[in-house]
N, C-alpha and C positions, 0 to 999 in steps of 0.2 A: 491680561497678557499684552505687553508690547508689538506691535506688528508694523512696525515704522519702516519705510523703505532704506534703500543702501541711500539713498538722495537725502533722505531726513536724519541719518544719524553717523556717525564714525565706527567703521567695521574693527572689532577687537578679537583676536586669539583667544578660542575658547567660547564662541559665540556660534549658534546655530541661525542657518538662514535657509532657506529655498532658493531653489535655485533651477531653473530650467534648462535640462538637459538636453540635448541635440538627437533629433527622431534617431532609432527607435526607443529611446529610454524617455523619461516622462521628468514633470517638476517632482522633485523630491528635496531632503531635506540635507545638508552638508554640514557639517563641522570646521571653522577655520581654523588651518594649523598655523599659517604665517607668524613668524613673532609680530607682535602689534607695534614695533616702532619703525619697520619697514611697511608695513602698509599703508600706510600715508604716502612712501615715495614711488608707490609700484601701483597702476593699471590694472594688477593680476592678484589672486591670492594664490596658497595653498591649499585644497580641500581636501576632505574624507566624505564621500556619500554616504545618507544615513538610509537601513533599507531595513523592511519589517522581517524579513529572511535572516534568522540567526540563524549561524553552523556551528555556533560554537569552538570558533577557532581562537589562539592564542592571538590573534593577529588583529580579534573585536573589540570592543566595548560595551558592553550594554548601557541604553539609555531608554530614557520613557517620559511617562507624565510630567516628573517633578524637574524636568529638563526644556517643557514645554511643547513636546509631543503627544501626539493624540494616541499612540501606541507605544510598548513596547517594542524595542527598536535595537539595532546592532549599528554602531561606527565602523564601515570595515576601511582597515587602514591597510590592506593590500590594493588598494583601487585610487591610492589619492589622486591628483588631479590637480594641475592648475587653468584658472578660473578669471574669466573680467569680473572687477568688482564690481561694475556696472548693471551686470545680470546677478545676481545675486539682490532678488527683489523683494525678502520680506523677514525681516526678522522674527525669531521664531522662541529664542529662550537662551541659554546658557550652560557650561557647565562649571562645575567648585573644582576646586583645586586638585580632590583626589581624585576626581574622573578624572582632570587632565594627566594627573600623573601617571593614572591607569593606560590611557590614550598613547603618552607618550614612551612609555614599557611596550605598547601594543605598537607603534612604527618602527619601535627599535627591531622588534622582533618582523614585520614585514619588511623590511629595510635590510636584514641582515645584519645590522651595525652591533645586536645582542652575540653573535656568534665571535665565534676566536679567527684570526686569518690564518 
């Protein structure tokens, strides 16, 4: 498993990393959403925290081992968050194509952008 720092590699969309939260939440593991050709020119990303507490909402993801976690795991994308790339200290794994798509069906739907106006 790769565990290279944000300082050793180029952060990409669809890339799991760690990330050090601000007391009272703890390092955990986040999701970037940024598209990958603006984060080169931004300081910040987009996130989704990644947390062992699934609810089961239309609005998760599930992710685990084969992603590079040590657990079964939920992306909740009602929580995204932007982020210095800088803290973002250790890469963690990836996801394929059809979690992103899943991913991105699940912000639509925490976003409201899935609903009718």
């Amino acid at each position: 498993m790769d565990r290279r720092t944000s300082m050793d590699r180029l952060i990409q969309r669809g890339e799991i990393w760690s990330y050090e939260f601000k007391p009272p939440d703890k390092r955990r593991p986040v999701l970037v959403l940024s598209r990958s050709s603006a984060i080169a020119l931004l300081n910040t990303v987009i996130v989704a925290p990644i947390t062992s507490t699934i609810h089961g909402s239309i609005s998760e993801v599930v992710v685990g081992i084969d992603q590079g976690l040590k657990n079964t795991s939920a992306i909740n994308l009602d929580n995204i968050q932007t982020v210095e790339k800088s803290k973002l200290v250790q890469f963690i794994g990836s996801l394929d194509t059809g979690l992103m798509k899943k991913v991105c069906n699940a912000l639509s739907v925490a976003t409201g952008c899935s609903e009718k106006p």
